[in-house]
KETORVEX-766211 format. One line per 8 residues: for each residue x, y, z of N, C-alpha, C, O. Coordinates in steps of 0.2 Angstrom, whole numbers, padded with zeros to 4 digits. Each point is the difference from the previous one (the first is absolute). Example, Ala and Ser with C-alpha at 12.3 -4.5 7.8 and 13.67 -1.06 7.14 Angstrom:
2
0066,-0028,0039,-0004,0006,0000,0004,0006,0000,0005,-0001,0003; -0007,0006,-0007,0004,0006,0001,-0004,0005,0003,0003,0006,0001
This chain:
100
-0873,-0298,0843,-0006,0002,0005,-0006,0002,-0005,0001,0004,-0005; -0007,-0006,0008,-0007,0003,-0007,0000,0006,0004,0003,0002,0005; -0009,0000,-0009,-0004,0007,0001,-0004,0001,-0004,0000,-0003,-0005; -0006,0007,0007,-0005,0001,-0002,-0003,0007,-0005,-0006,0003,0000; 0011,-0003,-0003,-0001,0009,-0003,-0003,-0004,-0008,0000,-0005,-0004; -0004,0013,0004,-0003,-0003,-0008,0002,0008,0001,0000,0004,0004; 0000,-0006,-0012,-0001,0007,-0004,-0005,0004,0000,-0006,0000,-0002; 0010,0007,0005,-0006,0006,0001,-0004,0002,-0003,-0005,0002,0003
0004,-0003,-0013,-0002,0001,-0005,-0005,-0004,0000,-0006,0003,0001; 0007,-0010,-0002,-0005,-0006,-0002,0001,-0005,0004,-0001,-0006,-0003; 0003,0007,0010,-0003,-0006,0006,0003,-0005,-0004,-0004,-0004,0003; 0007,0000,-0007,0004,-0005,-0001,0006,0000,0006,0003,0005,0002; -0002,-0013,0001,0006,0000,0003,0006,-0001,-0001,0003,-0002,-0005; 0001,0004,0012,0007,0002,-0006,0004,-0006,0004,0006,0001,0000; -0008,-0007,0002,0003,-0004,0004,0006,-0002,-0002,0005,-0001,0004; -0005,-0001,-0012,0006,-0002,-0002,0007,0003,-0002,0005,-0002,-0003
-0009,0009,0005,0006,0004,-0001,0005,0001,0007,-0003,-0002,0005; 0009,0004,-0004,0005,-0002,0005,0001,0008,0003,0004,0003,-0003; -0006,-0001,0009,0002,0007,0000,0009,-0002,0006,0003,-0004,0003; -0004,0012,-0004,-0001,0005,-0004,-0003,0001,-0007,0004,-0001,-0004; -0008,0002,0002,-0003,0003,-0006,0006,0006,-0002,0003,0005,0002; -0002,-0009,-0010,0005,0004,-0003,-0003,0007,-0002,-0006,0001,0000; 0012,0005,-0002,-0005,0003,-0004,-0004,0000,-0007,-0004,0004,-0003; 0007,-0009,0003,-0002,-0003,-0009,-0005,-0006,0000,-0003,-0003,-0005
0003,0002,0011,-0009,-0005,0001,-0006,0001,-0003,-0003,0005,0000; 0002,-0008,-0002,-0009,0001,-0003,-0006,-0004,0002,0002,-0006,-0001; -0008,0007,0002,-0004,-0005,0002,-0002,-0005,-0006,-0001,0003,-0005; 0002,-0010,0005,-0003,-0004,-0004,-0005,-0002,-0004,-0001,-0005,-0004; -0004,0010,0006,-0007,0001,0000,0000,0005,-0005,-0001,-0001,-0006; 0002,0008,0007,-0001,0006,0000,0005,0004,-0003,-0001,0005,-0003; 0008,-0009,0003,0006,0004,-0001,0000,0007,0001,0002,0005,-0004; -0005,-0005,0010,0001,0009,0004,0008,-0001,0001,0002,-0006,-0002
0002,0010,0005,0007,0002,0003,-0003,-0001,0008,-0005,0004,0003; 0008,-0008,-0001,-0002,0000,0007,0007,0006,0006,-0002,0004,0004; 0006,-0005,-0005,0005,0003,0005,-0004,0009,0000,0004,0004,-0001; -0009,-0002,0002,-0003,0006,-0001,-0002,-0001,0006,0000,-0006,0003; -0003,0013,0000,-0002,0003,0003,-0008,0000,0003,-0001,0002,0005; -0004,-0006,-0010,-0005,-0002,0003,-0001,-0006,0002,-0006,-0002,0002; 0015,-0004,-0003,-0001,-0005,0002,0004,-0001,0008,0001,-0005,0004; 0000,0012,-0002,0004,0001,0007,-0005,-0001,0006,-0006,0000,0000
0009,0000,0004,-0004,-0001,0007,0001,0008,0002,-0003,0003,0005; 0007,-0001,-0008,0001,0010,0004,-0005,0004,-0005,0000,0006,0000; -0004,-0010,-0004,-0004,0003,-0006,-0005,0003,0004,-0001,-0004,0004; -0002,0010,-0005,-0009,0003,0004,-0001,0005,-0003,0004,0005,0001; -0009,-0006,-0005,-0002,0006,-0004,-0002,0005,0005,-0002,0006,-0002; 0002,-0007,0005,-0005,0008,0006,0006,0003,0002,-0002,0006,0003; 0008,-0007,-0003,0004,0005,0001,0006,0002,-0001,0003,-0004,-0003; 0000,0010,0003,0001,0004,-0006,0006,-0005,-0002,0002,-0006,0001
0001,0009,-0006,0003,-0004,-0005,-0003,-0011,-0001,0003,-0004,-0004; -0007,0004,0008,-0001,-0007,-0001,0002,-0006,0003,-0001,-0006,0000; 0007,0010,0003,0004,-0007,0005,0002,0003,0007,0002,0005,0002; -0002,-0010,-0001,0000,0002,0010,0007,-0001,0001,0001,0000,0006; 0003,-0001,-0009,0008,0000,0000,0002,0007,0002,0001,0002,-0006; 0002,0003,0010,0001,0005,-0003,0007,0000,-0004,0001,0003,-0005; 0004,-0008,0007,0008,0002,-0003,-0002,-0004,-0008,0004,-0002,-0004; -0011,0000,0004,0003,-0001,-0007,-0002,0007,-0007,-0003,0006,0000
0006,-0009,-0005,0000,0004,-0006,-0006,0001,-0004,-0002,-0005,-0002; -0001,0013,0001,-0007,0000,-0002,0001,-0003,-0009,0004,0002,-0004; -0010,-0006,0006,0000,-0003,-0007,-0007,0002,-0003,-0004,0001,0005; 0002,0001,-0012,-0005,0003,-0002,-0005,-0005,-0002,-0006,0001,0001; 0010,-0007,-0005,-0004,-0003,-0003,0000,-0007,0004,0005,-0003,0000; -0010,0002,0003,-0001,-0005,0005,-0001,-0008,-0003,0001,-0005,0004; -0003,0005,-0009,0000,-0005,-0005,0008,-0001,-0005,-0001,-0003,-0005; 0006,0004,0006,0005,0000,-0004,0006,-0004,0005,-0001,-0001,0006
0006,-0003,-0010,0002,-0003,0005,0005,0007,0004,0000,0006,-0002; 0005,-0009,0008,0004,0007,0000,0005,-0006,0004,0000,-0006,0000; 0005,0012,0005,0005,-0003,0004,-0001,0002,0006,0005,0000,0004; -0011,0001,-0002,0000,0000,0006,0005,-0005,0007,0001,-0006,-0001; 0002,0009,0005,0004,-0004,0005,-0006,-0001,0006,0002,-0004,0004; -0007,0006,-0004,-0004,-0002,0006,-0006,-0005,-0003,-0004,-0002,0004; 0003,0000,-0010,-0003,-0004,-0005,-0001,-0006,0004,0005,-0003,0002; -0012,0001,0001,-0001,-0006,0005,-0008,-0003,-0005,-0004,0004,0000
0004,-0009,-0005,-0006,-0005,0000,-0006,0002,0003,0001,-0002,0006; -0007,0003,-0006,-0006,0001,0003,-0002,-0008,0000,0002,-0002,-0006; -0004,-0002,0011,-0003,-0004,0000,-0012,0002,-0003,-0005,-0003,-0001; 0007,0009,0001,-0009,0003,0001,0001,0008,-0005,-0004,0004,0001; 0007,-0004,-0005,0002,0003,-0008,-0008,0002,-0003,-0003,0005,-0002; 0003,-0013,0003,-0008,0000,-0006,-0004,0000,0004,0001,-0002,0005; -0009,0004,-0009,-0004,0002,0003,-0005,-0002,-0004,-0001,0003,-0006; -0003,-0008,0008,-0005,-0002,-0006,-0006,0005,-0001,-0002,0000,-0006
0000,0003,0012,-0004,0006,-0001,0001,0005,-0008,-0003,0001,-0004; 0009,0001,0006,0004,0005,-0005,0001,-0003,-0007,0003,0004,-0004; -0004,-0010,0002,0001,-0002,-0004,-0009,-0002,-0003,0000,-0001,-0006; -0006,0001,0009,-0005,-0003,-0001,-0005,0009,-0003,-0005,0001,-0004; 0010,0003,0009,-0001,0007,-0002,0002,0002,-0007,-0003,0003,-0004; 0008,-0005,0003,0005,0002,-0007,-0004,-0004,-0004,-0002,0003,-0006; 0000,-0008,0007,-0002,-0004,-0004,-0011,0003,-0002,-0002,-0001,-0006; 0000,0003,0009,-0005,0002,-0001,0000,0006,-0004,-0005,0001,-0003
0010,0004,0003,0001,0006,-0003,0001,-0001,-0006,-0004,0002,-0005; 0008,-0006,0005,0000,-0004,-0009,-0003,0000,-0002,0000,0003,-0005; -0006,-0009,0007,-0007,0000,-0003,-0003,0005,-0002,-0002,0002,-0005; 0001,0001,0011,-0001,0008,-0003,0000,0003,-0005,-0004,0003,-0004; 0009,-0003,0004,0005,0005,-0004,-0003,-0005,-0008,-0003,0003,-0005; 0005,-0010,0005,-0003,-0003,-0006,-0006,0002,-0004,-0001,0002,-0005; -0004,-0003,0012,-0008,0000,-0002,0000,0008,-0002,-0004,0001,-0004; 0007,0004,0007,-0001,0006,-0002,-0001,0001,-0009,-0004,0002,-0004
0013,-0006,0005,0005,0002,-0007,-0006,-0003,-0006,-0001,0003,-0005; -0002,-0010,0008,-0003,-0004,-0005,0005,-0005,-0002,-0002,-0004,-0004; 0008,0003,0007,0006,-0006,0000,-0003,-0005,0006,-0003,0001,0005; 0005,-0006,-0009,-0005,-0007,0003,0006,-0004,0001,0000,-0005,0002
């Protein structure tokens, strides 16, 4: 069965990978750990602890893999807005430093 999830990190797809997504997955692009918490569909930063699951387990660091039992694939994870922001800060941050 396809799917269309890419990686929350760097919008690469993750089509050839077979879920479940193990916890030991990485994107091919990016080699983020994907089985994490920002690549969930229970992920939302706007409320408290970050997932709208309540029976699952608070996890602190949302970018780490973990063992979540309610762990579901975000088809919409990534955000290119949030990445073209990230990405401009950089710049920034470059032209500040004088790093080119």
């Amino acid at each position: 069965m396809s799917h269309t999830i890419a990686c929350y990190r760097c919008g690469e797809s993750l089509a050839d990978l077979s879920l479940p997504l193990s916890r030991h997955d990485q994107c091919p692009g990016c080699s983020a750990d994907l089985h994490v918490c920002k690549m969930c569909v229970n992920f939302d930063a706007t409320v408290p602890r970050q997932c709208r699951e309540d029976g699952a387990d608070d996890v602190t660091e949302k970018e780490r893999p973990n063992f979540c039992d309610w762990f579901k694939p975000s088809e919409t994870a990534f955000d290119p807005a949030r990445r073209e922001q990230a990405e401009a800060a950089e710049q920034q941050l470059a032209a500040l430093f004088g790093d080119d």
